[in-house]
N, C-alpha and C positions, 0 to 999 in steps of 0.2 A: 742672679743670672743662672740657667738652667745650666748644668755641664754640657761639655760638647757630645755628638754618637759620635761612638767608634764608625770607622768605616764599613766595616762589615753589618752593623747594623743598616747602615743607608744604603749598603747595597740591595739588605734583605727587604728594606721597606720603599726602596723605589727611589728615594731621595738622593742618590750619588750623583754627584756632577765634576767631571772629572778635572774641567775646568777650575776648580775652586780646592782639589784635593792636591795641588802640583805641592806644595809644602808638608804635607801631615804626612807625620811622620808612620811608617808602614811597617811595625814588627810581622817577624815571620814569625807563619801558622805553626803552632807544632805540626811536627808529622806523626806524631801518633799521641796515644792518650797519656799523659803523665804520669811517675808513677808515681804512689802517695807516700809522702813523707813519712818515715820512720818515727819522727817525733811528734808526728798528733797524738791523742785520745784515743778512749776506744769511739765517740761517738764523731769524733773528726775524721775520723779515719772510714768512718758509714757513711758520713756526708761528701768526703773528698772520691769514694770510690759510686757515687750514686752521681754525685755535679759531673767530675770532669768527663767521664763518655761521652755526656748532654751539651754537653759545654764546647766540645772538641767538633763535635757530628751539627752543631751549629757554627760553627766558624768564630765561636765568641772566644775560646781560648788561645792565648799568642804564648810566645815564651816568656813575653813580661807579665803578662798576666799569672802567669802562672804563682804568685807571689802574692799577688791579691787573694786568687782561692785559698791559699794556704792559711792565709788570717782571718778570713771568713771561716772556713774550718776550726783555727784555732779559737776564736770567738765562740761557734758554735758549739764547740767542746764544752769550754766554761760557762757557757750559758745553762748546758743540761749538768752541767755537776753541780753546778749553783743550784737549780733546780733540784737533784738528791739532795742538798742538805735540807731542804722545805719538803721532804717527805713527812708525813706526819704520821708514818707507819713504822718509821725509823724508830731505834731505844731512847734519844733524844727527847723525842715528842713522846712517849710511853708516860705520861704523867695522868692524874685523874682530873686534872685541871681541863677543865671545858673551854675556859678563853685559851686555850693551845694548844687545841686538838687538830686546830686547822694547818699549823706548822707556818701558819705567816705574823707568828706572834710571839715573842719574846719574854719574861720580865727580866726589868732591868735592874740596876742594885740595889734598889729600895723598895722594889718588889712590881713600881709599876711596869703595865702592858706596856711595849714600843714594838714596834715593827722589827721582824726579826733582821740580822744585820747581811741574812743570805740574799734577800729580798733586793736590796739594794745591788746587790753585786750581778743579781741575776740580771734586772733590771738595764744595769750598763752594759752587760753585754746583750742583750737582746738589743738595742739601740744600736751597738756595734756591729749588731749580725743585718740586723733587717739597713742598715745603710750599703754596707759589702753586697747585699741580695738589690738591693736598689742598681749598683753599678754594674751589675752582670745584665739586669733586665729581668729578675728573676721574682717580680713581686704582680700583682695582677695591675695597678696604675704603671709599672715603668715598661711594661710588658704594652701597655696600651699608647706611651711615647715613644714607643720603639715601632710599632705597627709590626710587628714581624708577620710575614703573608700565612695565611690557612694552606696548608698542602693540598692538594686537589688527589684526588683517590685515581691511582696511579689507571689505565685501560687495559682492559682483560684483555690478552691476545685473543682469545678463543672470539669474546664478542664481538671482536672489532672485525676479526675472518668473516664470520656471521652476519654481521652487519653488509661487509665490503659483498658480499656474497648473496644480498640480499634476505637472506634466512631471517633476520632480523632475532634469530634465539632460538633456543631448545622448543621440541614438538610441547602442545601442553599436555599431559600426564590424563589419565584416563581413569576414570574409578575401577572396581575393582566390578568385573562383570563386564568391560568393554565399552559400557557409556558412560557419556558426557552427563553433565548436568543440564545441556542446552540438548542435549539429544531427546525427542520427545517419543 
């Protein structure tokens, strides 16, 4: 069974029916943007300070949420350090062995190849990350069960004067010599 939307979602996608929301329960919005945990990473700490403005300025972050991004960050952390240790530019991988140039390759005690053991770690947390990114609406399918509406491009005052004033827009521009191109 698919999870429930947040409300804020159904509001942004038209689906709210107020009738049916009399029980769900309604954390309040933060009022401003959270500030980022002292205890991330360095690359949780870029991910937490990139999400939450986005995440705020969408109506998708509450204060209980705000615990979710936190482990989504913390995931995301481990995921790219897991990621550093399958550099294979690293002194690690500095070997002249060719099956372990690529840093996704190991040997193990007896000398055979096995999949190195960062691989696996990065792995679970990417699982980790891309479910957390699922639940914010932050993937291009959950992004597409959320329907969140296209912003429409806000009306230039000056056009709409122009318009209301029948001008319909600026004069059209004239070559340089005074004519038109229609000018014969």
């Amino acid at each position: 069974m698919p999870s429930r939307k947040p409300t804020a979602q159904k509001v942004l996608t038209g689906t709210f029916r107020p009738d049916r929301a009399k029980n769900e329960p309604r954390p309040a919005s933060t009022s401003s943007v959270p500030r980022c945990p002292s205890s991330l990473g360095r690359h949780g700490k870029r991910l937490w300070r990139k999400l939450a403005p986005r995440l705020h300025r969408s109506d998708l972050l509450t204060e209980v949420d705000e615990l979710s991004l936190e482990l989504l960050c913390v995931a995301y952390d481990n995921y790219k350090r897991a990621l550093e240790l399958l550099d294979p530019r690293d002194e690690i991988f500095a070997l002249e062995d060719p099956d372990l140039a690529s840093g996704l390759l190991s040997r193990g005690s007896k000398g055979q190849l096995r999949r190195h053991p960062a691989v696996d770690v990065a792995l679970s947390w990417f699982s980790a990350v891309r479910s957390l990114l699922v639940e914010f609406g932050m993937t291009p399918a959950s992004r597409g069960r959320i329907g969140l509406p296209h912003k429409e491009p806000e009306e230039d005052p000056l056009s709409e004067l122009l318009e209301r004033r029948g001008g319909g827009g600026p004069p059209p521009l004239r070559a340089a010599g005074g004519k038109d191109d229609n000018d014969d």
